[in-house]
Biopython code that builds the backbone (N, CA, C, O; Angstrom):
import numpy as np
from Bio.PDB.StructureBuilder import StructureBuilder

atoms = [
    (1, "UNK", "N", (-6.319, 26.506, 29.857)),
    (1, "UNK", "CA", (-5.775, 25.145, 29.883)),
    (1, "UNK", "C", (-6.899, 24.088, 29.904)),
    (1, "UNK", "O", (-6.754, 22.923, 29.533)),
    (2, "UNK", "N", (-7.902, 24.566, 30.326)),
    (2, "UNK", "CA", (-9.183, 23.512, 29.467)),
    (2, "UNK", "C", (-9.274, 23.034, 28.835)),
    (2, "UNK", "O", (-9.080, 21.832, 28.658)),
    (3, "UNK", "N", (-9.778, 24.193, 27.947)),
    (3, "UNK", "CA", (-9.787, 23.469, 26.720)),
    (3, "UNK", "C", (-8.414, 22.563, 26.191)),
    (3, "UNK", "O", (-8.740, 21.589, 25.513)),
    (4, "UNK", "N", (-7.384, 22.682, 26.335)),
    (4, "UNK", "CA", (-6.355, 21.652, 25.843)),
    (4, "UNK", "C", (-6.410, 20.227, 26.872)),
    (4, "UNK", "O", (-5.951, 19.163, 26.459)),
    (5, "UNK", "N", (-7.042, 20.356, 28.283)),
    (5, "UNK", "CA", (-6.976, 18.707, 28.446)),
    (5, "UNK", "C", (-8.612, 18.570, 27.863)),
    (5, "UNK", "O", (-9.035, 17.479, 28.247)),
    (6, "UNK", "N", (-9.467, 19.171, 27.217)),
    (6, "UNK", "CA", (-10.405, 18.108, 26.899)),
    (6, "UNK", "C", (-10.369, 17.784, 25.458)),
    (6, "UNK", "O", (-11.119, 16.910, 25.023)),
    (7, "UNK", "N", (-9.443, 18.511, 24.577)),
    (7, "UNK", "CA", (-8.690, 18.663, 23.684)),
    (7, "UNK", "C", (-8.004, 17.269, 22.893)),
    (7, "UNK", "O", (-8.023, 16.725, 21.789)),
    (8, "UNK", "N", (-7.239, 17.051, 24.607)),
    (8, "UNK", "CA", (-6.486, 15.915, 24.485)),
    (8, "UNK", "C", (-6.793, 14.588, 24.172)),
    (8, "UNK", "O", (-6.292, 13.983, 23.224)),
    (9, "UNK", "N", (-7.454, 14.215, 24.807)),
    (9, "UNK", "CA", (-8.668, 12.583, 24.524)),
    (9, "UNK", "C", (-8.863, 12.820, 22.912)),
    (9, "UNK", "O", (-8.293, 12.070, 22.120)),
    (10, "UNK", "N", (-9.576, 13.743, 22.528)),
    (10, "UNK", "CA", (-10.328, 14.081, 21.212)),
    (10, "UNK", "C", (-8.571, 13.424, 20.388)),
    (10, "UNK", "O", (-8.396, 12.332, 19.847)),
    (11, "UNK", "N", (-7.622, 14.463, 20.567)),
    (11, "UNK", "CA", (-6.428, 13.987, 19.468)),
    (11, "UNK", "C", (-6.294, 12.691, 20.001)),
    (11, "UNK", "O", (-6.352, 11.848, 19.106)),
    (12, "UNK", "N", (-6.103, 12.117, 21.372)),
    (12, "UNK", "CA", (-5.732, 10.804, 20.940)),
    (12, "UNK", "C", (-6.571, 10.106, 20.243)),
    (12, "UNK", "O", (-6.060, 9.317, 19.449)),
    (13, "UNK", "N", (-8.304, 10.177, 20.321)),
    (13, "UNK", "CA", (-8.422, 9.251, 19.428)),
    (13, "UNK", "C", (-9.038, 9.516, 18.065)),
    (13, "UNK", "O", (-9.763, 8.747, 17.435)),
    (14, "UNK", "N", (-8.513, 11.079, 17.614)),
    (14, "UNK", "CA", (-7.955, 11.060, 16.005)),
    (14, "UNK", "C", (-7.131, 10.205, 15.542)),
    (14, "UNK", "O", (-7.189, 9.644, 14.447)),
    (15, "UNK", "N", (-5.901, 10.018, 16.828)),
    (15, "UNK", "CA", (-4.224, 9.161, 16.233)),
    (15, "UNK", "C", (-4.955, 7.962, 16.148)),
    (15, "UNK", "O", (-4.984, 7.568, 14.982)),
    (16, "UNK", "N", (-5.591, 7.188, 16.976)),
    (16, "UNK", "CA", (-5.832, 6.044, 16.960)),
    (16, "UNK", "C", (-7.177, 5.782, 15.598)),
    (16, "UNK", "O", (-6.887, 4.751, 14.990)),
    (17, "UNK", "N", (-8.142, 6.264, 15.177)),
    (17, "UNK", "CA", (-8.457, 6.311, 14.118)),
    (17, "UNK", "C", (-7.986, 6.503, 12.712)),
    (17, "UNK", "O", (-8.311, 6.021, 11.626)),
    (18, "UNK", "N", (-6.956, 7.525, 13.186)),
    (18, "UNK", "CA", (-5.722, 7.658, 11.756)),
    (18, "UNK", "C", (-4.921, 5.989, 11.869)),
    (18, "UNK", "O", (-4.361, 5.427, 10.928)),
    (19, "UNK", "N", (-5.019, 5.622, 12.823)),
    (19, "UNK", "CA", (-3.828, 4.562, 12.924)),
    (19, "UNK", "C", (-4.796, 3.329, 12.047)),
    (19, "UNK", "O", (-4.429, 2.684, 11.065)),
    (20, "UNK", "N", (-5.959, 3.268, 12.671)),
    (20, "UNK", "CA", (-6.511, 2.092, 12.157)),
    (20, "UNK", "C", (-6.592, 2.574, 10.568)),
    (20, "UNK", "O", (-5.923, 1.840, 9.841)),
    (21, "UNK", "N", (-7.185, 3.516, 9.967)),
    (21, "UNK", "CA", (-7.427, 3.725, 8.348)),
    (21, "UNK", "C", (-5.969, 3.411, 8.265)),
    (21, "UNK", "O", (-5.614, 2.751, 7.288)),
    (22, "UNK", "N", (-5.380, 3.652, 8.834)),
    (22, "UNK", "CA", (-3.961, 3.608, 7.588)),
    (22, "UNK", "C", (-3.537, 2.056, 7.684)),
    (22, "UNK", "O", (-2.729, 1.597, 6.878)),
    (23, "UNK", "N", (-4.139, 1.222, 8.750)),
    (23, "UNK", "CA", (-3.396, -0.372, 8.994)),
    (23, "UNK", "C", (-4.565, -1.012, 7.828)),
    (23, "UNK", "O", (-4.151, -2.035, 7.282)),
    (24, "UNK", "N", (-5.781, -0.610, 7.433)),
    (24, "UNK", "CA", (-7.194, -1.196, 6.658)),
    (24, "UNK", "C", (-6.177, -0.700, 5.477)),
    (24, "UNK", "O", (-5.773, -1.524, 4.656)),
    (25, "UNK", "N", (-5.836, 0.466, 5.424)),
    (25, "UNK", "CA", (-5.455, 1.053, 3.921)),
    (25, "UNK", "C", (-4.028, -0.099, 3.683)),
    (25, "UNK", "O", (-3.965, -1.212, 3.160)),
    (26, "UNK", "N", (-3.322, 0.505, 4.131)),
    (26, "UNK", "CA", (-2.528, -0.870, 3.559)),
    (26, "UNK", "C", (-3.007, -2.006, 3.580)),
    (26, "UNK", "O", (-3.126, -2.463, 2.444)),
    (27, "UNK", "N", (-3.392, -2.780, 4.505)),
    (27, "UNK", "CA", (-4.124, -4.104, 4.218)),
    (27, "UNK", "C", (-4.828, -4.172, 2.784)),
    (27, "UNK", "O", (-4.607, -5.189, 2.125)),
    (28, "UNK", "N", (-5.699, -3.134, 2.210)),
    (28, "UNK", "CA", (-6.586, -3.389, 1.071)),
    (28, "UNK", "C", (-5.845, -3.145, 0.059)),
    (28, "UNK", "O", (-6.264, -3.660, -0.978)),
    (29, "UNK", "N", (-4.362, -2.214, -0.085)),
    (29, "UNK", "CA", (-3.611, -1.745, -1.376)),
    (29, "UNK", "C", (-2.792, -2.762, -1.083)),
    (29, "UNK", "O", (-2.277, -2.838, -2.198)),
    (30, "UNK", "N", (-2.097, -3.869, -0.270)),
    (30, "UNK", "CA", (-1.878, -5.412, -0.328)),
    (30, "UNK", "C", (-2.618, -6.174, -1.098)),
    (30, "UNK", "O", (-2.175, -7.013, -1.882)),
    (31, "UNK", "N", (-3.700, -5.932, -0.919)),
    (31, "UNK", "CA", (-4.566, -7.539, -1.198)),
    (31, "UNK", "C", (-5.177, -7.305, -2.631)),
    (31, "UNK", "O", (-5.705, -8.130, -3.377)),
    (32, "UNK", "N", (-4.928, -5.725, -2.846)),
    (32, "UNK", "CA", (-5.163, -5.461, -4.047)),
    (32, "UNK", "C", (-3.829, -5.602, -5.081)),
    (32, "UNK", "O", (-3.894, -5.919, -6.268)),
    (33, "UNK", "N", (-3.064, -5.404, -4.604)),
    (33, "UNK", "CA", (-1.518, -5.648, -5.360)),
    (33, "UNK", "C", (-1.781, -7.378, -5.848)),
    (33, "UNK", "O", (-2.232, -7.763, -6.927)),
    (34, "UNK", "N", (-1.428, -8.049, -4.913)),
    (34, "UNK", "CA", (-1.734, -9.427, -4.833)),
    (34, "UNK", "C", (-2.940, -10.088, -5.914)),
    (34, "UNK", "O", (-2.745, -11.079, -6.618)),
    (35, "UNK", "N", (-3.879, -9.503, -5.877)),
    (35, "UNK", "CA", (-5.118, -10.273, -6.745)),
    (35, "UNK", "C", (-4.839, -9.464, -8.424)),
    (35, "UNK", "O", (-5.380, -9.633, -9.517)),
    (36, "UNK", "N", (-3.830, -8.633, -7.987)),
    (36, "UNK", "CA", (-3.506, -7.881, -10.028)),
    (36, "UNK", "C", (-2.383, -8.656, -10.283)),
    (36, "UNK", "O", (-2.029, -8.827, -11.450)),
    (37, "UNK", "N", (-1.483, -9.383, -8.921)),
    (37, "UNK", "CA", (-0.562, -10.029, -9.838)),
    (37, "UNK", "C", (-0.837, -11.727, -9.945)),
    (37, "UNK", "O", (-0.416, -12.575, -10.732)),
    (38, "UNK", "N", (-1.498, -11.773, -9.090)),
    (38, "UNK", "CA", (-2.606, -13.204, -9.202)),
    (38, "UNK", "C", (-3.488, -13.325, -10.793)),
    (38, "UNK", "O", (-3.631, -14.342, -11.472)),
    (39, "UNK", "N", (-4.045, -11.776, -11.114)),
    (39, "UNK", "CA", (-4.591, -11.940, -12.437)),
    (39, "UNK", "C", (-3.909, -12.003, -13.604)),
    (39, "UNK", "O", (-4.054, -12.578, -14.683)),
    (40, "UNK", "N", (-3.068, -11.207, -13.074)),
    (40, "UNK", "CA", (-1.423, -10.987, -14.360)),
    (40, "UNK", "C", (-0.807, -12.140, -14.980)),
    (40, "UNK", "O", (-0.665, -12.382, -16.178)),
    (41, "UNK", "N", (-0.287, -13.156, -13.444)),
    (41, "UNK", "CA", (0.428, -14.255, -13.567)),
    (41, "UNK", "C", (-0.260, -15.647, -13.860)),
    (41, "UNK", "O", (0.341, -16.397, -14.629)),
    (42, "UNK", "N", (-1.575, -16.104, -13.274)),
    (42, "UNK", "CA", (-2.579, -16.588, -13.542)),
    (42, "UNK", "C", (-3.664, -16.760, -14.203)),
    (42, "UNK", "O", (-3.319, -17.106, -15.333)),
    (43, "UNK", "N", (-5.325, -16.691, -14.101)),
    (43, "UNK", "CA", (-5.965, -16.767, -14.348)),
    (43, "UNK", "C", (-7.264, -15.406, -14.279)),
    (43, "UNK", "O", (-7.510, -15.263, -13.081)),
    (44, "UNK", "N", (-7.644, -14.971, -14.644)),
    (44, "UNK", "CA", (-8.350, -13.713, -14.788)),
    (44, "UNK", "C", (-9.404, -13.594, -13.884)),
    (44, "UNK", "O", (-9.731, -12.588, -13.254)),
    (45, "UNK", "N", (-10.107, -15.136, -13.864)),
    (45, "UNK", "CA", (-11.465, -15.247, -12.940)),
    (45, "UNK", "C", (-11.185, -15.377, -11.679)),
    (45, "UNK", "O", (-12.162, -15.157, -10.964)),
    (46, "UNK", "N", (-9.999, -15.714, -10.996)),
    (46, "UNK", "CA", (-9.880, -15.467, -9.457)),
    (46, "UNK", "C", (-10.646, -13.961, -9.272)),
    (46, "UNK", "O", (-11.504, -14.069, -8.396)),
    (47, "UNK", "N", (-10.610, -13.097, -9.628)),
    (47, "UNK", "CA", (-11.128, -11.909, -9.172)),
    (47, "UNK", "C", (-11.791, -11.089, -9.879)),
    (47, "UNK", "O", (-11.463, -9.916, -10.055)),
    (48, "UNK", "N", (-12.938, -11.722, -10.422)),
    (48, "UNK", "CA", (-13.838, -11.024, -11.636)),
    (48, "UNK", "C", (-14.614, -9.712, -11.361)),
    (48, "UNK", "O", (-15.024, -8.788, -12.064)),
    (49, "UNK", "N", (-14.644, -10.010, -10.079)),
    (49, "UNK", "CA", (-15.276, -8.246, -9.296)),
    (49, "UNK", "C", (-14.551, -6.882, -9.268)),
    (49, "UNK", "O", (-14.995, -5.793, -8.906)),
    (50, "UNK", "N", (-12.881, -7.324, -9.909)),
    (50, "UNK", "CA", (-12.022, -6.192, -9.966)),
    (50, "UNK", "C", (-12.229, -5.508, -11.186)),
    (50, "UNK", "O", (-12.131, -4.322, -11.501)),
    (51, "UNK", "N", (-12.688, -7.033, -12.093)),
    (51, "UNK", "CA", (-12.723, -6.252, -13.727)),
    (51, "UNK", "C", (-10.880, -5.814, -14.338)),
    (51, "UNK", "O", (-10.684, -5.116, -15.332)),
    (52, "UNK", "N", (-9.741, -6.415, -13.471)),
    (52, "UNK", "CA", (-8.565, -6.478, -13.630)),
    (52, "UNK", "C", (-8.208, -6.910, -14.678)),
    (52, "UNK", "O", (-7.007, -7.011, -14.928)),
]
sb = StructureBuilder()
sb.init_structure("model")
sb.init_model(0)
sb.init_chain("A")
sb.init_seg("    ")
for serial, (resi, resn, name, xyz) in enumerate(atoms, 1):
    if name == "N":
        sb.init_residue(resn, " ", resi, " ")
    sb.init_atom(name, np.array(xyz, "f"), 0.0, 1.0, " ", f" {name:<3s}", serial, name[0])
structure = sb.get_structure()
């Protein structure tokens, strides 16, 4: 039973590292949605670093 409470800390802060990549990951496949339909609907040079 040791090893599973020192175990434990370690998974929680896998969850909490999984939690943050996945709140950055959506945040960036947002902002990336957004600046293709910003280029789509608009103007091309708002986001010339996408190459969109």
């Amino acid at each position: 039973m040791e090893s599973y409470t020192q175990a434990t800390p370690a998974v929680s802060v896998v969850g909490i590292v999984y939690t943050i990549v996945g709140i950055s990951f959506s945040l960036v496949v947002s902002i990336g949605v957004s600046g293709v339909v910003t280029n789509k609907s608009r103007r091309s040079d708002c986001f010339p670093s996408y190459g969109l």
